[in-house]
DOTORMAR-489275 format. One line per 2 residues: number of its first residue (from 1); for each residue z, x, y of C-alpha. Coordinates in nm, 3 decimals, decimal comma, always signed. Example, Ala and Ser with C-alpha at 12.3 -4.5 7.8 and 13.67 -1.06 7.14 Angstrom:
% residues 2
1> +0,780:+1,230:-0,450; +0,714:+1,367:-0,106
***
This chain:
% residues 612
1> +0,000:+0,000:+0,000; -0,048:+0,128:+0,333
3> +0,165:+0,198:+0,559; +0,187:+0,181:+0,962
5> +0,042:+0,497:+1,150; +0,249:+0,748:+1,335
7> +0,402:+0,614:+1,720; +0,186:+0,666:+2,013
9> +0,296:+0,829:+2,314; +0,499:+0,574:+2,467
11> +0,813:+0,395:+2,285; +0,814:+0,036:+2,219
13> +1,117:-0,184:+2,123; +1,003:-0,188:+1,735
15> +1,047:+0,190:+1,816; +1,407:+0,173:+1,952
17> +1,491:-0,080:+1,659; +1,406:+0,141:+1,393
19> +1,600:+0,450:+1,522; +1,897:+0,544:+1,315
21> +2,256:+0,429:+1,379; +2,530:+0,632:+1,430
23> +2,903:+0,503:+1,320; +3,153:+0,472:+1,657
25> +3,323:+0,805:+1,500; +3,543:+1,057:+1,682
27> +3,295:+1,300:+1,505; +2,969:+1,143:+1,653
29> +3,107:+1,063:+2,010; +3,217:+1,431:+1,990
31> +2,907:+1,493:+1,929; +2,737:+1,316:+2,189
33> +3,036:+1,484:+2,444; +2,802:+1,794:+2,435
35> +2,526:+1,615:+2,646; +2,802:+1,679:+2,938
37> +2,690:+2,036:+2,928; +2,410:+1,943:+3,093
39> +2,577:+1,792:+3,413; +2,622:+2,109:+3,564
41> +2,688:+2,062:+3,956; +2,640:+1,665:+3,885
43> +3,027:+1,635:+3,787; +3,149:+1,485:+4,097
45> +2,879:+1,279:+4,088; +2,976:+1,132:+3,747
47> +3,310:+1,082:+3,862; +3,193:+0,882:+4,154
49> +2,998:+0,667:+3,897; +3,275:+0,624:+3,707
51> +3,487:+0,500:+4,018; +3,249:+0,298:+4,126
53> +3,222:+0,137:+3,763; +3,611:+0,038:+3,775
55> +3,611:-0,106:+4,112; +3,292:-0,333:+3,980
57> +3,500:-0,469:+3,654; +3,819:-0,490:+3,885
59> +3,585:-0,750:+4,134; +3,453:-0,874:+3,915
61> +3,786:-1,055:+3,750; +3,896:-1,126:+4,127
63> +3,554:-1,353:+4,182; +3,656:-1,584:+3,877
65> +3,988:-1,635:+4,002; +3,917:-1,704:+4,356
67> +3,613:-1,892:+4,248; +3,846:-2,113:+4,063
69> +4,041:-2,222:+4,374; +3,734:-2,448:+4,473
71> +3,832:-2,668:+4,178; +4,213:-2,731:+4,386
73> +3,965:-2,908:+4,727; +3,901:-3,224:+4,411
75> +4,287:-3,326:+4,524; +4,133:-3,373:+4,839
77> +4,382:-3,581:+5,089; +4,239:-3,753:+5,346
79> +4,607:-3,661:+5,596; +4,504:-3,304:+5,541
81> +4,076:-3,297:+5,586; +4,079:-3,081:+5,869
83> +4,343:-2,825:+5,730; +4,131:-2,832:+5,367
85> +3,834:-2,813:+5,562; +4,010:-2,434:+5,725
87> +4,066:-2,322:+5,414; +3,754:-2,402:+5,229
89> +3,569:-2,180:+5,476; +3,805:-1,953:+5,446
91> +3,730:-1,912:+5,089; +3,376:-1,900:+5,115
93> +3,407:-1,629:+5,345; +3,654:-1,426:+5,080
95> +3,372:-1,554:+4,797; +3,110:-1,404:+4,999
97> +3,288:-1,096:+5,135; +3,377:-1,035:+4,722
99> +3,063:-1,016:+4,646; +2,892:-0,833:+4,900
101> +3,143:-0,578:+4,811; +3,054:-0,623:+4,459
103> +2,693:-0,544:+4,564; +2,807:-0,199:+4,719
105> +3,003:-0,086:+4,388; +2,715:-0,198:+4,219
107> +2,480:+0,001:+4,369; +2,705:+0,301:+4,373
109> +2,716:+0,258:+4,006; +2,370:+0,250:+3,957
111> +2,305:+0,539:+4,200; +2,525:+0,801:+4,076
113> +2,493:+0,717:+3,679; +2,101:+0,737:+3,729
115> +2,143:+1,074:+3,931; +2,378:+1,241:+3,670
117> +2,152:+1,063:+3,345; +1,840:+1,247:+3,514
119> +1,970:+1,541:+3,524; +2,094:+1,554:+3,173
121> +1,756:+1,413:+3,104; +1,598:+1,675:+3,248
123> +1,787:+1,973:+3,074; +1,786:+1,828:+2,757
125> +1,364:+1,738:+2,778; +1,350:+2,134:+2,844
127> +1,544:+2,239:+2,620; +1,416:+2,031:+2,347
129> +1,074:+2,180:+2,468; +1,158:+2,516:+2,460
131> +1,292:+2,519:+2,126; +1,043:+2,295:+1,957
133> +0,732:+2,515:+2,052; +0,946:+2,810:+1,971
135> +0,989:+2,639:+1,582; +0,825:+2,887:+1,302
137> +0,489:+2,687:+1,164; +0,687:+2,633:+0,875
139> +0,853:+2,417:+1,056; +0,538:+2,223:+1,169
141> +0,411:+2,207:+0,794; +0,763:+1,981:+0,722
143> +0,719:+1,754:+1,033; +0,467:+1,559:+1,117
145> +0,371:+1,575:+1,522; +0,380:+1,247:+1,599
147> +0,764:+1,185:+1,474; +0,823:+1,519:+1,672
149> +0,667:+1,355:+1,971; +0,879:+1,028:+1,908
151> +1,209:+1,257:+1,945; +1,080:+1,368:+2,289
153> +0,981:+0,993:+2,445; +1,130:+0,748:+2,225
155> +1,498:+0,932:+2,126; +1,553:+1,086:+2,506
157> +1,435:+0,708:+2,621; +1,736:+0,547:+2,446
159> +1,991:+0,829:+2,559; +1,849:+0,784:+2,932
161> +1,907:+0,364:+2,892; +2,278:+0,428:+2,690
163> +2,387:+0,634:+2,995; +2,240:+0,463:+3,280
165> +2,305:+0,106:+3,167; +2,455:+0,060:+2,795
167> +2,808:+0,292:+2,849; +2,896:+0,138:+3,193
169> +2,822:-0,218:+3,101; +3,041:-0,138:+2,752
171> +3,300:-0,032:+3,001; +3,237:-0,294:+3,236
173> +3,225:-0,603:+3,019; +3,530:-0,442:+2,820
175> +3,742:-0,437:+3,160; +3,601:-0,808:+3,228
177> +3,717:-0,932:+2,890; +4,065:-0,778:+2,829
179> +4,169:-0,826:+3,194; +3,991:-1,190:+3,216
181> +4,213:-1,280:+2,851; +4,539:-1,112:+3,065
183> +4,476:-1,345:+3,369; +4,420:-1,649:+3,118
185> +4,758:-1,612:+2,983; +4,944:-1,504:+3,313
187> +4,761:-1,740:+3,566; +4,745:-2,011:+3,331
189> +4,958:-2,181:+3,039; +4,960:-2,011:+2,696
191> +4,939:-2,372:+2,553; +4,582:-2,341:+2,655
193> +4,497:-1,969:+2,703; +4,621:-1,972:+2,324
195> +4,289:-2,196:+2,174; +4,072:-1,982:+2,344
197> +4,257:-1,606:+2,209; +4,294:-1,713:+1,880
199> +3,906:-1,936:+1,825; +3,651:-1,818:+2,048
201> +3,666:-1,406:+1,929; +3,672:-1,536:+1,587
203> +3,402:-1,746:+1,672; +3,245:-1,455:+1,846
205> +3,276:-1,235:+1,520; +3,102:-1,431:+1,309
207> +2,841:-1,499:+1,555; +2,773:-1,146:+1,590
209> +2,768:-1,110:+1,190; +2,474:-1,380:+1,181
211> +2,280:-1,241:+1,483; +2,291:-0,899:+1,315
213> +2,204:-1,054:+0,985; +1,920:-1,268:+1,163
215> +1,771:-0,914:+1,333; +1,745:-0,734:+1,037
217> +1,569:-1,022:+0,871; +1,321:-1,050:+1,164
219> +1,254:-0,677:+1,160; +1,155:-0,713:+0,797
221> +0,935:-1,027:+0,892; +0,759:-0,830:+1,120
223> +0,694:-0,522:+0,896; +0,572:-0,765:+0,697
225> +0,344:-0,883:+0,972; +0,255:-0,501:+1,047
227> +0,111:-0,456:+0,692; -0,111:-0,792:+0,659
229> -0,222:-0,570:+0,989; -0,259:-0,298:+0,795
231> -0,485:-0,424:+0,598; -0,688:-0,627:+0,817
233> -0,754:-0,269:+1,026; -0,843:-0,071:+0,770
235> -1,086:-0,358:+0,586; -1,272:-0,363:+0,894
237> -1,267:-0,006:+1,000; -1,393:+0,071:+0,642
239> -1,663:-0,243:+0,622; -1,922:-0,010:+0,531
241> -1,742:+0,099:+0,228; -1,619:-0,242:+0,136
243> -1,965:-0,408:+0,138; -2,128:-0,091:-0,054
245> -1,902:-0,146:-0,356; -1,908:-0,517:-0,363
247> -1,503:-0,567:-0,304; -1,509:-0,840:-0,057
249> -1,324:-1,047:-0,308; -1,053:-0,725:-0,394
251> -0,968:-0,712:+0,000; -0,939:-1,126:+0,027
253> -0,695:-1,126:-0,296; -0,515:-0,871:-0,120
255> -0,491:-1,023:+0,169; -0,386:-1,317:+0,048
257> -0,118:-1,213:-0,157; +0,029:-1,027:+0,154
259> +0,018:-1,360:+0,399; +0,143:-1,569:+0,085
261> +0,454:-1,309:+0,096; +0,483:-1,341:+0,464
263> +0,485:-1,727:+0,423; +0,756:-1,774:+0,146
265> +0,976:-1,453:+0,357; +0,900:-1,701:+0,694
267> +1,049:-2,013:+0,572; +1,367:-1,833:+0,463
269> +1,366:-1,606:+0,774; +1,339:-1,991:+0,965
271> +1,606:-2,129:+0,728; +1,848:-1,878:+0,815
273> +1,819:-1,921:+1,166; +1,848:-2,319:+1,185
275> +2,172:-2,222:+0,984; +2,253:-2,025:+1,270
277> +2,132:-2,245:+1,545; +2,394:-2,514:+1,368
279> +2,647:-2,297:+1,385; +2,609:-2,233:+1,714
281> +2,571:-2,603:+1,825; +2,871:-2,733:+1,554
283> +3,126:-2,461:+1,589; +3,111:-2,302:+1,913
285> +3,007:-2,583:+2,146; +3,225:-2,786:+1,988
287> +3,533:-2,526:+2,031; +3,430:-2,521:+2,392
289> +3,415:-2,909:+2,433; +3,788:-2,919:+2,237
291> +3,931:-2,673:+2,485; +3,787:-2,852:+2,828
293> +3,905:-3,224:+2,622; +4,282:-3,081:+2,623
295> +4,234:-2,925:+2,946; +4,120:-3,274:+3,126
297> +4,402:-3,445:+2,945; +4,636:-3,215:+3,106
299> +4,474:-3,262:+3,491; +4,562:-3,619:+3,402
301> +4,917:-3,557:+3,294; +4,972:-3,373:+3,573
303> +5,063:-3,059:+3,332; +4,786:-2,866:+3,486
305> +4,700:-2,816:+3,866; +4,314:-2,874:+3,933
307> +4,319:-2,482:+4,081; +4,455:-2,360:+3,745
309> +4,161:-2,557:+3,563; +3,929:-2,396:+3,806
311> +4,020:-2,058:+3,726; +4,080:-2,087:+3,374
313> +3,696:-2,201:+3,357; +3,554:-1,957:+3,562
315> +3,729:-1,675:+3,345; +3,675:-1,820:+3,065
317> +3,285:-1,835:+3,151; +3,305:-1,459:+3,209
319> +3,500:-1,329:+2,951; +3,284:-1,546:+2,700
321> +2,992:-1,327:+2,870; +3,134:-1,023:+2,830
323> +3,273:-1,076:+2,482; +2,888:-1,202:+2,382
325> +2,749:-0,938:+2,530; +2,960:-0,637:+2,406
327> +2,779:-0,659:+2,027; +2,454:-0,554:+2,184
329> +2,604:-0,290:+2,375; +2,739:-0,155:+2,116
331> +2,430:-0,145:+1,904; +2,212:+0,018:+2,227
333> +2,496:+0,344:+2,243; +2,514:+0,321:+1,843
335> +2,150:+0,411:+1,859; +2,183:+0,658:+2,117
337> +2,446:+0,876:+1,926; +2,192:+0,852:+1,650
339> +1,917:+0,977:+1,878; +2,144:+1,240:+2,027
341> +2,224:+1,371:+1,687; +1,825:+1,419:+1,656
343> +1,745:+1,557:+1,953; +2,036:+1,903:+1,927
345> +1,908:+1,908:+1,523; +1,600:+1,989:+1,695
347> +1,759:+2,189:+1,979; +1,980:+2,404:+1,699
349> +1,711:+2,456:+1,437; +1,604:+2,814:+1,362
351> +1,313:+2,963:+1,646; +1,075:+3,231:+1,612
353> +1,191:+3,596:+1,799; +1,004:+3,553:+2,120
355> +1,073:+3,737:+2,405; +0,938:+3,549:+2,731
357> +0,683:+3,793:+2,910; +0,572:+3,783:+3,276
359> +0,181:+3,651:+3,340; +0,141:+4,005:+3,465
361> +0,303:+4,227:+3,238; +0,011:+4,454:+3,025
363> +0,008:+4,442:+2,665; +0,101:+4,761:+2,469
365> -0,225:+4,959:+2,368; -0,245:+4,942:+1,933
367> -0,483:+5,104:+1,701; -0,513:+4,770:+1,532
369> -0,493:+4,918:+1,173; -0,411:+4,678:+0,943
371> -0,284:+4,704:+0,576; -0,158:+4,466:+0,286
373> +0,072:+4,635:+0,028; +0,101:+4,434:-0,278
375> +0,161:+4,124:-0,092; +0,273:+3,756:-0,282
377> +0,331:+3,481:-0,115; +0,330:+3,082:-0,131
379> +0,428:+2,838:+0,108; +0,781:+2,713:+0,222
381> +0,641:+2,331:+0,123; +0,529:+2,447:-0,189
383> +0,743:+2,699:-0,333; +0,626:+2,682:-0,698
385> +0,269:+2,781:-0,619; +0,182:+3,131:-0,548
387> -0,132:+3,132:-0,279; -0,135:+3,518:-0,298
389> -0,068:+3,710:-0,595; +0,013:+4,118:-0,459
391> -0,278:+4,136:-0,199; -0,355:+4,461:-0,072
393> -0,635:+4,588:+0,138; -0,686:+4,839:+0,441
395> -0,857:+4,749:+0,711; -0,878:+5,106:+0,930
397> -0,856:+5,106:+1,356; -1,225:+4,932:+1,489
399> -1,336:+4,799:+1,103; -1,464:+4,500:+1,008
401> -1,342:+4,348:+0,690; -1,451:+4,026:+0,569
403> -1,238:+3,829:+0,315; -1,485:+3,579:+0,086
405> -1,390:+3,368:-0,252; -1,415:+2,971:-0,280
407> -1,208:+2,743:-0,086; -0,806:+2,823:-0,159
409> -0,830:+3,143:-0,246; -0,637:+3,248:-0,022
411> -0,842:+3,411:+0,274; -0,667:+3,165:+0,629
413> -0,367:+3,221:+0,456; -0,425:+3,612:+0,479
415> -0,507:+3,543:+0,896; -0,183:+3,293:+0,880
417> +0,003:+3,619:+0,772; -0,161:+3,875:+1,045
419> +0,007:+3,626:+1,282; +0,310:+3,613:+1,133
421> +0,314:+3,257:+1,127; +0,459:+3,304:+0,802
423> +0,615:+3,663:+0,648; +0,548:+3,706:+0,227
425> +0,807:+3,677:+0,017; +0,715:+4,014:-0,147
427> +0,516:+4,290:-0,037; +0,468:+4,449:+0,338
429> +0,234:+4,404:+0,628; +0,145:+4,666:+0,834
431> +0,020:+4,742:+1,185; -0,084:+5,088:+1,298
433> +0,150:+5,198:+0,991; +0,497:+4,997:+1,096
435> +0,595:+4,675:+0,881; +0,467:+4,384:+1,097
437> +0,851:+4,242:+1,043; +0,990:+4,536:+1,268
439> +0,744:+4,469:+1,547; +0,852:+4,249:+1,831
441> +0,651:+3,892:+1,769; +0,553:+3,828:+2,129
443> +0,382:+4,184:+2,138; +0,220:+4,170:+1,808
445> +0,061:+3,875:+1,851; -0,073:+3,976:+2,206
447> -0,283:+4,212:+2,015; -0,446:+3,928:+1,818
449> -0,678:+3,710:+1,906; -0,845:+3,471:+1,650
451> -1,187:+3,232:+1,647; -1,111:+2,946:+1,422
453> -1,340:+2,695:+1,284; -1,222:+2,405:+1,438
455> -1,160:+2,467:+1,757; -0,905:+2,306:+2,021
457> -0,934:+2,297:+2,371; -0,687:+2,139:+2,621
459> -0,754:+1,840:+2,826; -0,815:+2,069:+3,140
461> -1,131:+2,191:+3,257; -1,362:+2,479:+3,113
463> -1,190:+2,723:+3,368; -0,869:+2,654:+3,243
465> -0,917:+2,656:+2,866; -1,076:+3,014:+2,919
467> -0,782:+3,160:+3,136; -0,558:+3,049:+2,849
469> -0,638:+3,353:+2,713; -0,528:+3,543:+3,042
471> -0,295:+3,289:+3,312; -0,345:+3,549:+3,558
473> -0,708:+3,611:+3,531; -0,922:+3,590:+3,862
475> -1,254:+3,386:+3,849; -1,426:+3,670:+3,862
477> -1,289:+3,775:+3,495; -1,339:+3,456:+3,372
479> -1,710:+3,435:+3,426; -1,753:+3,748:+3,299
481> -1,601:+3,629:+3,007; -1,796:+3,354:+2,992
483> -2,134:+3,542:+3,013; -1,999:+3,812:+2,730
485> -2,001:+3,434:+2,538; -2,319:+3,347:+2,620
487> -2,123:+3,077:+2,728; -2,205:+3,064:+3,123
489> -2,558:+2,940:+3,111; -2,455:+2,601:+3,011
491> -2,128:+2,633:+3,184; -2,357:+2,619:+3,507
493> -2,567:+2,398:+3,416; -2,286:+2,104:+3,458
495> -2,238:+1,944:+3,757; -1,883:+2,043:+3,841
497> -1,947:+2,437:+3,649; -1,641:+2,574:+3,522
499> -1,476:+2,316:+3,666; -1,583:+2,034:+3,412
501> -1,294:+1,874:+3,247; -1,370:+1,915:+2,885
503> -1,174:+1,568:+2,749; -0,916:+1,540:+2,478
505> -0,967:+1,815:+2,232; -1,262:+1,913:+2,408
507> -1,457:+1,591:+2,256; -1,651:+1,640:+2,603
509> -1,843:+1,907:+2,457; -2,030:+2,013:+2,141
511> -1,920:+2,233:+1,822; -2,156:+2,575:+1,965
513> -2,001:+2,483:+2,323; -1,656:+2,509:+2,202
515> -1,697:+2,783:+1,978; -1,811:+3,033:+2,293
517> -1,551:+2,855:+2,522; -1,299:+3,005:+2,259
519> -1,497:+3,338:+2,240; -1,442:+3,400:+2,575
521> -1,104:+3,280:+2,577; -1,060:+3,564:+2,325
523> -1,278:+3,797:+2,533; -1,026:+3,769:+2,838
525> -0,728:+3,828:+2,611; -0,895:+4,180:+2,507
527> -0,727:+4,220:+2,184; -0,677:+4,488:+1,914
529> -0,739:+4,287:+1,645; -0,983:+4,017:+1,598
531> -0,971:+3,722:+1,334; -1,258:+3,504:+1,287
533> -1,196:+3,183:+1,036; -1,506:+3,067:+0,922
535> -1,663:+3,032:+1,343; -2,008:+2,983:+1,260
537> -2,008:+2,764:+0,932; -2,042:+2,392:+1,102
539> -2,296:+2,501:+1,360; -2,676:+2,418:+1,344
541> -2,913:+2,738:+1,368; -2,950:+2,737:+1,772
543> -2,556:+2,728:+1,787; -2,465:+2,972:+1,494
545> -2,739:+3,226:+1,708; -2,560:+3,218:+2,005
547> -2,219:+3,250:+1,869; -2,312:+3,514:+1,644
549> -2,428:+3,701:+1,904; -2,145:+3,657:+2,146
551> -1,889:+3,777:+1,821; -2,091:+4,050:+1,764
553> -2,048:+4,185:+2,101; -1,687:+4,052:+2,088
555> -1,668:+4,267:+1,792; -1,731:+4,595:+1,909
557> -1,465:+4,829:+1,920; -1,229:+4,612:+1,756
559> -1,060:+4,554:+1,444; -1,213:+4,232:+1,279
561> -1,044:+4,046:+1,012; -1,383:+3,791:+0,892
563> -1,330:+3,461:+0,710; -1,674:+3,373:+0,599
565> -1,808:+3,103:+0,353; -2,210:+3,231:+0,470
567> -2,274:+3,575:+0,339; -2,571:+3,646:+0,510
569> -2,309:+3,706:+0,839; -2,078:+3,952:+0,709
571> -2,350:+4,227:+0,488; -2,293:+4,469:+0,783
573> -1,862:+4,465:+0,701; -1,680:+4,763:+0,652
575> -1,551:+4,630:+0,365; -1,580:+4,313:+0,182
577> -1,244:+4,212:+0,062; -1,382:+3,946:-0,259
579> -1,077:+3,709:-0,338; -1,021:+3,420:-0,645
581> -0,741:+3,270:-0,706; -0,504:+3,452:-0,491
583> -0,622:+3,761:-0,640; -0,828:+4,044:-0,514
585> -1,136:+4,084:-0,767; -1,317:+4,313:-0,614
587> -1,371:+4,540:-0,253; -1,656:+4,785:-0,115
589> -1,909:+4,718:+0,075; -2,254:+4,479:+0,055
591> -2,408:+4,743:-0,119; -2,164:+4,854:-0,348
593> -2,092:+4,525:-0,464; -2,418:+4,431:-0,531
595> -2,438:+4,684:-0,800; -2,173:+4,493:-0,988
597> -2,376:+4,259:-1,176; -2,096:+4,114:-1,346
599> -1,912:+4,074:-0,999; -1,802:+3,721:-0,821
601> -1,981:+3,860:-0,450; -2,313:+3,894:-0,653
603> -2,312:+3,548:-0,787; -2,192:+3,420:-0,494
605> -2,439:+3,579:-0,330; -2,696:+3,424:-0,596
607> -2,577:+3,055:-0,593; -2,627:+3,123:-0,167
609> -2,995:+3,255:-0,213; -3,060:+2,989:-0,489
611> -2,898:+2,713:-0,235; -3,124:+2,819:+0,053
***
């Protein structure tokens, strides 16, 4: 069955949902205590939010109360109209001066929460940054990008809305409820204050219980919906392939079976929610009516002032608020702790030794001499299969050595290892005789540059993808680049030159156009050593000219490390390095191995000839 694609840039509430909860533990809030780090000079400014967060709970239990004195003016007696009349516009002047000041303290609130939660935001996006594009590739083989991208928008998102809005309105409605069930029982009489302490939380419990129960039924409803989506998506993205082997009656059984689930999960989904909705209606408006009934009855007997039933409804109206809206407040920071715990996994993980370098700062001259010493090695994800079986090769200062075999042999896993974006589990790798391990990361791999297959450019402009190579390059460098490329002829020939914005991935442009973008990226980085994986192979004839003229100047003086499926490209090597398997079969050059008629480069050569 098929499954719902990775999230998209932005987060949506099925996002938020789906986030991990965190228990209310002393262990996760401590925890979540360490995102205080990040306030930095913003302390006062927290405490400010905080004050201002009291003195909003603390008015708002005063506007109930007063409120409640406009229920005492129903005694009205005629004798005192004119004194009534003073104080009744005395009131709504208090009323109206409470809650102007509750505007201020609101504001304050707002102001200095959202100034401290953006600056945490802020130090926490960076750091997350930092360290995630610092992570080993080993790293990026275990996690897929788009749930790495959801921990940046989606899990920072729900911290930013716990801190600016979910922890002061848990403290706020907490103040409102406690105090406004303390002012019940001191400003009224327990005989009533009592019915509403000891039903309506109970009440409130098991409403929460059935709204939880109710959202985890509709998030499995909608899943549900999601994969009848699923389905419908890829039957028409795929149309083609349905109609060419005749299974337009496979994908409508399918179908069917999936909305027939939905339909029989729907009517219990609706069930339990008119069971809810009854509840509701029986049980807690009915509590509510049985409280006002003894109230009324209590106005009558005189046991109760008008004023007292006032406030007594106007607290109980906002402590019934609070109470109802705690469960969802609780949820919102529940999910935060869980996000927070995701985002410093991230932030602690292991990184890659890089040492930060200044735009300007030259790169340390190497010979470029590479050599593989009985090398094994397999992949972290797949531990139990060995990808190179005791490798070794030379590949002397300005050489070209090309690495050949079938697909998985092992040759991009060989460039992988130049890199260091992994290290073998047995064996050496060294540069200009010192193991590659005991070289400093950041400058090794300034002395590498590499031409891959597939290439990706940024969503810049051409300029701008080819300075990647060099930040600090002058446009002057990077049209020379460019022409060493053969790239600036049709960089030109655009409207907007080397200013053309090549789209996402570079879509804007074709396979040759890329390929010599990334030659002269590579050009402007001037490297010691040169890997090139397979840079002609998708190209038609015009292309694969042009490139394989710009590499072969790129070449020159360089040490070149070529993956190549075409042999006809790499006869002038050094050395041809002829892998199976993981294993080295056989090495020398065109020549020599053409004299091995029992060799794998001569019948690969053969198949290639016979192919052609």
């Amino acid at each position: 069955m098929a499954k719902r694609g990775g999230r998209g840039a932005g987060p949506t509430n099925s996002d938020t949902d789906e986030l991990p909860k965190a228990k209310l533990s002393w262990v996760n809030l401590k925890k979540s205590l360490r995102l205080f780090s990040y306030l930095k000079r913003q302390k006062w400014a927290f405490l400010m939010g905080m004050m201002f967060l009291i003195g909003t709970a603390g008015i708002g239990l005063l506007f109930p109360v007063k409120a409640g004195a406009l229920f005492g003016f129903f005694d009205n007696n005629p004798d005192h109209l004119a004194q009534n009349q003073d104080k009744l516009a005395h009131l709504g002047i208090t009323l109206l001066v409470i809650l102007l000041i509750q505007g201020v303290f609101s504001f304050g609130r707002v102001y200095f929460f959202t100034l401290v939660t953006e600056n945490i935001l802020q130090g926490l996006r960076n750091d997350t940054f930092k360290r995630l594009i610092q992570m080993p590739m080993g790293f990026f083989s275990k996690n897929q990008v788009t749930e790495l991208s959801s921990r940046m928008a989606t899990d920072i998102n729900v911290i930013s809305e716990a801190f600016t809005i979910n922890i002061a309105e848990l403290i706020r409605q907490t103040i409102v409820g406690v105090g406004g069930l303390i002012l019940m029982v001191v400003l009224t009489k327990w005989e009533i204050a009592k019915w509403f302490v000891f039903i309506i939380p109970p009440l409130t419990i098991v409403s929460i219980l059935f709204a939880k129960k109710i959202r985890k039924y509709s998030k499995s409803f909608q899943d549900k919906i999601a994969e009848a989506s699923v389905i419908v998506g890829e039957v028409l993205s795929g149309i083609s392939n349905v109609k060419t082997f005749t299974n337009e009656a496979y994908e409508i059984k399918r179908y069917t079976e999936k909305t027939t689930d939905i339909k029989n999960f729907g009517f219990k989904y609706g069930v339990f929610r008119g069971t809810f909705f009854a509840f509701v209606i029986t049980f807690v408006f009915g509590t509510v009516f049985f409280i006002l009934y003894i109230m009324v009855q209590m106005v009558m007997n005189n046991r109760l002032t008008s004023e007292q039933f006032g406030q007594f409804l106007m607290l109980a109206l906002f402590v019934a608020g609070s109470l109802g809206g705690l469960p969802e407040q609780i949820a919102s920071i529940q999910r935060a702790l869980g996000a927070t715990d995701r985002v410093f996994e991230l932030i602690d993980s292991d990184i890659e030794n890089i040492e930060f370098l200044s735009d300007n700062s030259p790169a340390k001259h190497s010979k470029g001499e590479i050599e593989f010493k009985n090398v094994s090695f397999n992949y972290p994800t797949r531990p139990d299969f060995e990808v190179l079986k005791s490798i070794s090769f030379k590949a002397n200062s300005g050489e070209t050595v090309a690495l050949v075999g079938s697909s998985g042999s092992g040759k991009s896993t060989i460039a992988s290892l130049i890199l260091r974006f992994y290290d073998p589990q047995l064996g050496s790798i060294e540069v200009d005789g010192v193991n590659s391990k005991d070289l400093q990361l950041t400058e090794l791999r300034r002395q590498i540059a590499i031409v891959p297959q597939d290439v990706i450019l940024f969503a810049g402009s051409i300029k701008d993808n080819i300075a990647y190579g060099k930040p600090n390059a002058t446009d002057a460098e990077i049209e020379e680049a460019a022409k060493k490329a053969n790239a600036y002829d049709f960089i030109i020939s655009f409207p907007d030159k080397f200013l053309t914005l090549v789209g996402e991935r570079g879509i804007q442009l074709s396979g040759g156009q890329r390929q010599r973008i990334a030659i002269a990226r590579a050009v402007l980085k001037n490297p010691s050593i040169l890997i090139l994986d397979e840079a002609t192979s998708s190209l038609d004839s015009e292309s694969e000219h042009l490139v394989q003229e710009a590499l072969d100047k790129l070449m020159v003086g360089r040490t070149s490390i070529v993956i190549a499926h075409r042999l006809s490209t790499i006869r002038n090597a050094d050395k041809i390095v002829v892998l199976q398997k993981g294993v080295v079969q056989e090495s020398g050059t065109h020549q020599q191995l053409m004299l091995n008629n029992e060799g794998l480069y001569q019948k690969l050569n053969k198949m290639q000839f016979e192919l052609s």
